[in-house]
C-alpha atoms as one frame of an Amber mdcrd trajectory, in Angstrom:
protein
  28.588 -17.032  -0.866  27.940 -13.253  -1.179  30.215 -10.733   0.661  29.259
  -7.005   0.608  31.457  -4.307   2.084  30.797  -0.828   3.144  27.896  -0.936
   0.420  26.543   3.182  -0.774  23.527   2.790  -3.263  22.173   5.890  -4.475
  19.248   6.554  -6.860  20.144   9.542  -8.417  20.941  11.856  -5.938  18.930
  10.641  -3.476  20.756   8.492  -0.547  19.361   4.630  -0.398  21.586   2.845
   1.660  24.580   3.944   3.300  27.835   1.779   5.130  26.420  -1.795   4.283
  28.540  -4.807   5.310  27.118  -8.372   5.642  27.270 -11.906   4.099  25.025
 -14.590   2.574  26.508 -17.691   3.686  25.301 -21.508   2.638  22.557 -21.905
   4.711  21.779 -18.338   5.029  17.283 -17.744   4.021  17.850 -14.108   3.730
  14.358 -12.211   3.879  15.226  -8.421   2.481  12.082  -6.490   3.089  11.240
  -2.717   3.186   8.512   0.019   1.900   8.413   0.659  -1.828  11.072   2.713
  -3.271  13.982   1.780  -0.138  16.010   0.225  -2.732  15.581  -3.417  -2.267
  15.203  -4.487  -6.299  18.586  -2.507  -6.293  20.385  -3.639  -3.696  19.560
  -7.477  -5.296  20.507  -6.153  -8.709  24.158  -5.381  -7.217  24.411  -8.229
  -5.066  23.717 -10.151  -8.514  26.374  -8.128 -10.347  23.696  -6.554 -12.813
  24.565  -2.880 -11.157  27.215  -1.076  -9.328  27.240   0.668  -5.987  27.968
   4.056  -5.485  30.831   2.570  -3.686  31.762  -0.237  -1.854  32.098  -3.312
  -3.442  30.924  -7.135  -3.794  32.719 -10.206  -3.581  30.607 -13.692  -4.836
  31.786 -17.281  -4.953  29.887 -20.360  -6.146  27.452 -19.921  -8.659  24.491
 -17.614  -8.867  20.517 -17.747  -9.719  19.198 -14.514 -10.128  15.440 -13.752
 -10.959  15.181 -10.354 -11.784  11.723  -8.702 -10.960  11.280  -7.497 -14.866
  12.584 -10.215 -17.224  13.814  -8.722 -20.108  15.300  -9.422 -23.291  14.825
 -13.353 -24.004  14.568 -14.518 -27.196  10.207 -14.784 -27.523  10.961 -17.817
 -30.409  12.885 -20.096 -27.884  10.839 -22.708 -27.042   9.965 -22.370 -22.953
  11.281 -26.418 -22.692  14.998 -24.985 -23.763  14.932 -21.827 -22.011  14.640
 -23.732 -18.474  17.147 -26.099 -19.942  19.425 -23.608 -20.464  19.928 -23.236
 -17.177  22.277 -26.266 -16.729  23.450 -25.873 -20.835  21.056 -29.067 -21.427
  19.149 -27.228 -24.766  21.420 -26.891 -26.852  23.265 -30.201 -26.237  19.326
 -32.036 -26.520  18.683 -29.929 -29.696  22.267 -31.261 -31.343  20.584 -34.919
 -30.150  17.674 -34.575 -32.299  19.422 -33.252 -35.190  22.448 -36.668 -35.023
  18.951 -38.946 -34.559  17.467 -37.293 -38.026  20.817 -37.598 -39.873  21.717
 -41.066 -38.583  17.851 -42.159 -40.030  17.970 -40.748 -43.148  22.059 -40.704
 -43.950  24.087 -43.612 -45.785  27.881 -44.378 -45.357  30.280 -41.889 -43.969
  27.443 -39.490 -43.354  25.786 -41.588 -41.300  28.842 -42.649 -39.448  29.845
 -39.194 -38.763  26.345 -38.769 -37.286  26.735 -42.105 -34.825  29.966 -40.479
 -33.715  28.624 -37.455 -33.261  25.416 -38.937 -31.103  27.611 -40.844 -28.842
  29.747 -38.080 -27.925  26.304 -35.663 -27.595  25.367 -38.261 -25.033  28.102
 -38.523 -23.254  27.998 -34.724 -22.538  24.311 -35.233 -21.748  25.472 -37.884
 -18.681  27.961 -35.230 -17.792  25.265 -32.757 -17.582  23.012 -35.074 -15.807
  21.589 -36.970 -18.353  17.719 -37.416 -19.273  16.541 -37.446 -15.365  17.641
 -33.795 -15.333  15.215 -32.950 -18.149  12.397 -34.886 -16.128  13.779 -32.628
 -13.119  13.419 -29.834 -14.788   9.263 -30.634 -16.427   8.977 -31.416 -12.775
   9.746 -28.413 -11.687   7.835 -26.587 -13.991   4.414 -28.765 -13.474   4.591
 -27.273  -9.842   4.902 -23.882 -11.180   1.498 -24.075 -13.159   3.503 -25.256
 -16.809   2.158 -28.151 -17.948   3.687 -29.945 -20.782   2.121 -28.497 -23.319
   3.424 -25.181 -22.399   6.609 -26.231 -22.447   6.142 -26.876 -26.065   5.282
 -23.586 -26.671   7.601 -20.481 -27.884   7.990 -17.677 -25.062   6.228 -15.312
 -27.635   2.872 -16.903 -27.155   2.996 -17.569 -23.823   1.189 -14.670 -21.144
   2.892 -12.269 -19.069   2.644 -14.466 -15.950   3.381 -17.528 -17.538   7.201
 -16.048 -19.027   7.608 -15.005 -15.495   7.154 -18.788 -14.050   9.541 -20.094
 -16.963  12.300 -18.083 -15.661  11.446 -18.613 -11.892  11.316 -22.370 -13.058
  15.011 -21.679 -15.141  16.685 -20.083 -11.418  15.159 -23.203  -9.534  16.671
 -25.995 -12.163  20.015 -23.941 -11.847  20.680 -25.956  -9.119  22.822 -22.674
  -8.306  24.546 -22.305  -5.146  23.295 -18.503  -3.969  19.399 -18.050  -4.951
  18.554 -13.819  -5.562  14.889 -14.216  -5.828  12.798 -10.493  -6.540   8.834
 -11.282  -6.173   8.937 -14.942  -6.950   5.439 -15.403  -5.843   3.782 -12.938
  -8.834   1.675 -14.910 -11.588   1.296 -18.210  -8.729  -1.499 -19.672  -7.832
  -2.135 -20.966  -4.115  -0.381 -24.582  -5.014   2.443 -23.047  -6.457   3.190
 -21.087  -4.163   2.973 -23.695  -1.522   5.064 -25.503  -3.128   7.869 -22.886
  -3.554   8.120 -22.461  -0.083   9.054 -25.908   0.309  11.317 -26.079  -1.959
  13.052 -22.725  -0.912  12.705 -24.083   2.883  14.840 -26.897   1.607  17.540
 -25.118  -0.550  20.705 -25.768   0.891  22.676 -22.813  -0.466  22.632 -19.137
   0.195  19.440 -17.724  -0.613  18.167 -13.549  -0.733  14.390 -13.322  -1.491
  12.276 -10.274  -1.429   8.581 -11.161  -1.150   5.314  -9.412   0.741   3.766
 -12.494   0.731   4.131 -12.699   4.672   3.380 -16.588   5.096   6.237 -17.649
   2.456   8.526 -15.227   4.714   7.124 -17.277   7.703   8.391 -20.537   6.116
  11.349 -19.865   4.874  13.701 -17.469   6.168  16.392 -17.476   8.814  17.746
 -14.263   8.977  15.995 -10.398   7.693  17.906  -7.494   6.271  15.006  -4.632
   6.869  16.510  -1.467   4.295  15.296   1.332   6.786  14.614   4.161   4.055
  14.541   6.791   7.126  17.721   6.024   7.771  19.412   4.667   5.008  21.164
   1.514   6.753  20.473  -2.008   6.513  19.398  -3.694   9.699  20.504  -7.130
  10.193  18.397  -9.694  12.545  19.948 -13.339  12.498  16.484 -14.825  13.366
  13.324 -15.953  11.567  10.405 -13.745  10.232   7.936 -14.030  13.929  10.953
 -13.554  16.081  12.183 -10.379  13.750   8.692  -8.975  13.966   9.220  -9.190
  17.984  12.630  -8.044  17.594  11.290  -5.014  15.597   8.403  -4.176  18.164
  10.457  -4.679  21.276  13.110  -2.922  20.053  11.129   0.556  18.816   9.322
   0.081  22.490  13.031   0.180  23.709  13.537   3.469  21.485  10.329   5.372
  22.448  10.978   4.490  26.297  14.588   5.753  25.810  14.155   8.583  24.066
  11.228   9.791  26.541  13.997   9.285  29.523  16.158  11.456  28.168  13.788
  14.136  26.720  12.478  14.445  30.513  16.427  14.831  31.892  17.090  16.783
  29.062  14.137  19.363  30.491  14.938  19.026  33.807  18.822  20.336  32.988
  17.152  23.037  30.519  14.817  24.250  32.917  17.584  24.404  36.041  19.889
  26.306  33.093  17.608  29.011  32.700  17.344  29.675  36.121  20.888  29.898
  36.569  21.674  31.817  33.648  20.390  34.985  35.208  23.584  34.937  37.517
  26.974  35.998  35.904  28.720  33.833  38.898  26.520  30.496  37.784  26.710
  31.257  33.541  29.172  28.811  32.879  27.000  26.433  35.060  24.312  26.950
  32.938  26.110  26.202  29.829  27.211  22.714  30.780  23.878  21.959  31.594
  23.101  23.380  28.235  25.530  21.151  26.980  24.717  18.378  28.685  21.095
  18.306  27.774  22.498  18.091  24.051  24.471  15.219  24.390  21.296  13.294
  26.336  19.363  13.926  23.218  21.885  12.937  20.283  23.088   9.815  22.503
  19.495   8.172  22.155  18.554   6.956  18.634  15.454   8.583  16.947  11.903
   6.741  16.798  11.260   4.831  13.530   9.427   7.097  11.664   6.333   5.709
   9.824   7.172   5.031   6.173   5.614   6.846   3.573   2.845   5.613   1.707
   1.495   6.717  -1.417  -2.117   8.173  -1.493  -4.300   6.979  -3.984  -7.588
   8.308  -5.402  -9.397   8.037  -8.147 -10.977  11.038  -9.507 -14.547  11.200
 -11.359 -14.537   9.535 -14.233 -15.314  10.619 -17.810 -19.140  10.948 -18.232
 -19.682   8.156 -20.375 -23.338   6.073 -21.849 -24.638   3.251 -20.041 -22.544
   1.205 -21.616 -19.282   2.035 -22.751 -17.180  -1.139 -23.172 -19.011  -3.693
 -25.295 -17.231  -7.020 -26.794 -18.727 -10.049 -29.196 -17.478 -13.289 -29.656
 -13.874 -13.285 -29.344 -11.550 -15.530 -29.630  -7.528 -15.962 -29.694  -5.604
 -19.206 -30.691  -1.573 -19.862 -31.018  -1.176 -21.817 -34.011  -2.958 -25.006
 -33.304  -3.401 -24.114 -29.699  -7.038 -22.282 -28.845  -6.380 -20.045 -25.736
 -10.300 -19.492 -25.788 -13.413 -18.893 -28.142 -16.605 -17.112 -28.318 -16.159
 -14.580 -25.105 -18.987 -11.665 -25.245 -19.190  -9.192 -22.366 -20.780  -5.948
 -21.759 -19.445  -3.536 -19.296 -21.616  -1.628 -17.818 -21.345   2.384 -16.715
 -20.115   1.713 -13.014 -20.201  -2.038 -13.357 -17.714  -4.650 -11.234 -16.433
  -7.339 -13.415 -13.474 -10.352 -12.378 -12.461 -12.463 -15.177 -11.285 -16.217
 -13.266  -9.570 -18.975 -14.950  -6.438 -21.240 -14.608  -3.132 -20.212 -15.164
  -2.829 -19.831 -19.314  -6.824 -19.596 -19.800  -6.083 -16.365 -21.644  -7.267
 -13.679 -18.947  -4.091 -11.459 -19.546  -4.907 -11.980 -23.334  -8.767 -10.790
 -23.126  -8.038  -7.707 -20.643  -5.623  -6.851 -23.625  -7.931  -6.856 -26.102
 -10.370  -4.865 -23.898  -7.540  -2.263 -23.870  -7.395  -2.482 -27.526  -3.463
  -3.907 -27.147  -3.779  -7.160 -29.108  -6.378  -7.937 -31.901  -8.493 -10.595
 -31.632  -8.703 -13.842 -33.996 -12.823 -13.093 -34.256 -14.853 -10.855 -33.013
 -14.689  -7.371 -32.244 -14.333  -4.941 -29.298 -16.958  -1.849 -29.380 -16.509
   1.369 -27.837 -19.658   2.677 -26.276 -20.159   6.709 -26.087 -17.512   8.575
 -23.899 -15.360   5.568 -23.528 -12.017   6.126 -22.038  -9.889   3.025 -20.656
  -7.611   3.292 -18.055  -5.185  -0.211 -18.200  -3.047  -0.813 -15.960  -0.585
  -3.918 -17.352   1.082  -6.905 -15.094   4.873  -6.379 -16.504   4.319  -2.733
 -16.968   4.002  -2.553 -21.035   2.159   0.452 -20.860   5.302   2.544 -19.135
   7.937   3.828 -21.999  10.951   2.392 -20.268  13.574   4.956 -22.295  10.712
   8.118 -21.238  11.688   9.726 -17.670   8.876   9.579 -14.961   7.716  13.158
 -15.646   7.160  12.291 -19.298   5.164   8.467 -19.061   2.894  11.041 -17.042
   2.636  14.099 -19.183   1.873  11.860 -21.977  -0.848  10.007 -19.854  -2.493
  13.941 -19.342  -1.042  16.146 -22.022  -3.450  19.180 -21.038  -2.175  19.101
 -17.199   0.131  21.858 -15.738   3.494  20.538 -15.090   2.651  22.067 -11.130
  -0.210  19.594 -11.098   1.497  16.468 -12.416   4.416  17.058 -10.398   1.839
  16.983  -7.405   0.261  14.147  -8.222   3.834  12.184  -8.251   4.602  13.784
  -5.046   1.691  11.996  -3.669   2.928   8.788  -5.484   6.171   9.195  -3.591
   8.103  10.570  -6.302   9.900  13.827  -5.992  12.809  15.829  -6.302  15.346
  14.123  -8.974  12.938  11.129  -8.882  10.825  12.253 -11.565  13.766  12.628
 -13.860  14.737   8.862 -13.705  14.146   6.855 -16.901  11.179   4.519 -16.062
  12.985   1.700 -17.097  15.274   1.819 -13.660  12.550   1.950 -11.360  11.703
  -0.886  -9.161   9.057  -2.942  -9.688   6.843  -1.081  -6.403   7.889   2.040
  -8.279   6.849   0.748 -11.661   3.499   0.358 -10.293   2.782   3.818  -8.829
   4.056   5.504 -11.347   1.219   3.147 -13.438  -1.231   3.902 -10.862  -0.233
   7.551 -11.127  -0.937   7.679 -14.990  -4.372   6.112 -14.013  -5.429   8.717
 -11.930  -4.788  11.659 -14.241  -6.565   9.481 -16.868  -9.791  10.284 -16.461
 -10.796   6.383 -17.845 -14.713   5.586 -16.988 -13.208   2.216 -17.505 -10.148
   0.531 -15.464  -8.638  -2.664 -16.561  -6.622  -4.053 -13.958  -4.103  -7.097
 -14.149  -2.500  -7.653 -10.949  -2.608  -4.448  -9.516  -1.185  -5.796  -6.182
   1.626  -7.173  -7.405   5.003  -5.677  -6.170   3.642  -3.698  -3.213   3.868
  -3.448   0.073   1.001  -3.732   2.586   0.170  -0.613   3.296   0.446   0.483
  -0.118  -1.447  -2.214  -1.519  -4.433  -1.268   1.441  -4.180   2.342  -0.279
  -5.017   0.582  -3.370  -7.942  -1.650  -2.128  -9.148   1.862  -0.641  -9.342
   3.510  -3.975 -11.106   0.609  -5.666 -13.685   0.884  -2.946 -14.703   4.521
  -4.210 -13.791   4.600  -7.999 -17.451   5.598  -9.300 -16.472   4.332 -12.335
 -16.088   0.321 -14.222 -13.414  -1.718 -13.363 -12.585  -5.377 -14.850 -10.016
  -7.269 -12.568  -7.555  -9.778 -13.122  -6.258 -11.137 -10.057  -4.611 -13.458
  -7.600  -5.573 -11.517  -4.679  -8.065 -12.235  -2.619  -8.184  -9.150  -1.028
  -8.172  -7.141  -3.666 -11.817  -9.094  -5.083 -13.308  -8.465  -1.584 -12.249
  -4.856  -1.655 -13.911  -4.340  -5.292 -16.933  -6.080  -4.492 -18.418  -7.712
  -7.899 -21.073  -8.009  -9.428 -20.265 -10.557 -12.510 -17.717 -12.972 -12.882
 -16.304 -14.105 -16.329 -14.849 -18.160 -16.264 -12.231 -18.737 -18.850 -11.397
 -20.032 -20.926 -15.246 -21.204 -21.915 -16.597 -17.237 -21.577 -19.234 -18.298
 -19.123 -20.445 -15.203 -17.500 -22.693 -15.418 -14.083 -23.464 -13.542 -11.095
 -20.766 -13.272  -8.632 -21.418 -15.194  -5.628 -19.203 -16.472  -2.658 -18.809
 -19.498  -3.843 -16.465 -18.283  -6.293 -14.186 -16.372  -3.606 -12.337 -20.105
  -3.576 -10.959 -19.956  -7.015  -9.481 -16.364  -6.837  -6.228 -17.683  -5.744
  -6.235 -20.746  -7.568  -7.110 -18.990 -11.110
């Protein structure tokens, strides 16, 4: 259970949320949804405990599963088997296990004695725990997140971007945690994956607070919305499902306009019948109640919702560049004994449209990071064509300098801008005022990826390469986005889940990991976008 009382966020000095009160009972599917920037990602990092409020406070009982938007700071040598074992203090217990097997096989006499001992009260503490069907529980759960077994075996520091965010969405799941605080759970999953989630989250008998745009999970799973009202600053609470809050929400801004019409009309009527009276000393204090009254018509309805602000993106002209300016030959990247993929040649074209498909851990991440000239590849070799600039835009936002303020990830993006200029361009992003002071590092993930955006558009790249570029936004800014990659004149090379976002780009070529097969794009590869 989560209790929050009288709740003041702030993000600098700018007001997020303002007199929250509510609980997350057992039971409670909590759907906490908003624009970009309303302070959702920190209202879940203080209902977690991972922040403070301005003021107010937090009470939690029972235990708590908290998947953070951003994982940071795991140890990249853990093995990705123990760090969703870790969850219920199973790794270290199965580790000790293996080492009282070794000792007890090759030990003699006391040694090995000590070791028996040792083994039987290991096990013991592994029944306790739950014993080996809780480490089949737990590869279960990970299989239906996209990890196969082999995965598993693999350390976190070889695995993708997408696939460390599944272990830890995997690690909160085999918690078996009584209050779920889920940010984005659905980035980095393919269609079955995320069909499954939503079952299991439909199923969770605890408390559970998810923010998600993906609409038809909300659908599924909720039973109550918080909707952070950045206008305002409040929290509005509907105890109903996700169709009958959208009603709610419609009916209840119809209710608004028709109210606030009412009582603009008496409001004129009483102003109009003032001014006639105001002429006459003998009717002048007539004419001030009316006055008066017409006030008190207007501040006793509430205002219309105004429409949320949405960041405006466009691309500018890109670099002139040759006819081809991105050229690669026969790459290839392997982890130890594990080949991610081999032999991939490309050539990106001036103005070309290029989406790179493949199964969760084919390496598509991994090649769109060699394009950007982040990793180096095993063979092979990346060629620059004349006038190439990149423009790469990262899934967990590597490319933002967490410790640099907003102002300065963009000034170092375009060094040779006026300060006026890039403080225009972040206006238009949505960030202004104190915002641009804010280390980058405490921005939300929706925030994280304007400001990334932002730093593309002042690029002046001839080349984009884009991983995810959906992820983390909200509809209407994620439409802005489809807009722009509708008009860039320039190349782009997509990674993505999103349907949507392939349509909007319109390719021409299609890459298949991890073989490197390269073909025309046709329709009948629209299937596998959301499966890849």
């Amino acid at each position: 259970m989560i209790i929050a009382n009288d709740i003041e966020l702030r993000a600098g000095a700018r007001l997020l949320i303002e007199g929250a009160t509510f609980r997350v009972n057992p039971g409670d599917r909590v759907g906490l949804v908003g624009r970009n920037g309303a302070g959702k990602t920190t209202l879940t990092k203080v209902l977690a405990g991972d922040a403070h409020p301005a003021s107010g406070g937090v009470s939690r009982s029972g235990t708590l599963g908290y998947l953070p938007q951003d994982p940071r700071g795991v140890d990249l040598e853990e093995l990705a088997r123990d760090r969703i074992l870790s969850a219920r203090g199973l790794d270290e217990v199965i580790r000790k296990l293996r080492a009282a097997e070794e000792r007890m096989a090759t030990k003699t006499g006391a040694d090995r004695d000590k070791a028996v001992r040792q083994y039987g009260r290991l096990e013991e503490r592994l029944h306790i725990l739950g014993g080996y069907s809780a480490e089949a529980e737990s590869a279960s759960i990970a299989s239906s997140l996209g990890l196969p077994d082999r995965v598993l075996g693999q350390p976190l520091g070889t695995l993708s971007g997408g696939q460390r965010r599944r272990v830890e969405l995997a690690r909160i799941l085999f918690s078996d945690a009584d209050t779920l605080l889920l940010d984005e759970p659905t980035n980095h999953l393919d269609a079955d994956s995320i069909a499954w989630l939503r079952d299991f989250l439909k199923s969770h008998q605890g408390g559970l607070v998810v923010i998600s745009h993906d609409v038809e999970l909300l659908d599924v799973v909720v039973n109550r919305v918080f909707h952070l009202d950045a206008n305002r600053s409040v929290v509005d609470i509907y105890n109903v499902g996700w169709k009958k809050y959208l009603e709610a929400r419609e009916t209840d801004e119809r209710r608004r306009k028709r109210e606030r019409a009412n009582a603009q009309r008496q409001a004129t009527t009483l102003l109009s019948q003032a001014d006639k009276m105001r002429a006459k000393a003998t009717k002048a204090k007539a004419a001030q109640q009316m006055d008066r009254r017409a006030r008190q018509l207007l501040a006793g309805v509430e205002d219309e919702r105004q429409a949320d602000k949405v960041a405006k993106i466009r691309f500018p002209d890109p670099a002139p560049c040759g006819r081809t300016p991105l050229t690669a030959e026969g790459l290839s990247k392997s982890y130890g004994s594990l080949e991610i993929f081999t032999d991939v040649s490309l050539a990106v074209d001036r103005g070309s449209r290029v989406v790179i498909l493949g199964l969760n851990g084919a390496g598509k991440t991994t090649l769109l990071r060699m394009l950007a000239g982040q990793d180096a590849p095993d063979t092979g070799q990346v060629v620059p064509g004349h006038g190439l600039r990149v423009g790469y835009y990262a899934q967990e936002h590597e490319t933002l300098e967490v410790e640099r303020s907003v102002l300065e990830n963009m000034q170092s993006a375009a060094p040779d801008l006026p300060p006026v200029e890039v403080r225009k361009i972040l206006g238009s992003f949505l960030f202004s005022g104190d915002d641009v002071d804010k280390p980058a590092g405490v921005l939300s993930g929706g925030e994280k990826t304007r400001l990334a955006l932002a730093m593309l558009v002042v690029s002046s790249a001839n080349v984009l390469l884009l991983d995810e570029p959906t992820n983390n936004l909200d509809p209407a800014s994620r439409e802005e986005i489809l807009g722009a990659l509708r008009t860039f004149a320039g190349a782009i090379v997509l990674v993505t889940h999103d349907e949507g976002a392939v349509q909007a780009l319109r390719p021409e070529r299609v890459i298949l990991l991890p073989d490197g097969v390269e073909d025309i794009w046709s329709d009948e590869f629209a299937d596998l976008v959301a499966l890849a």
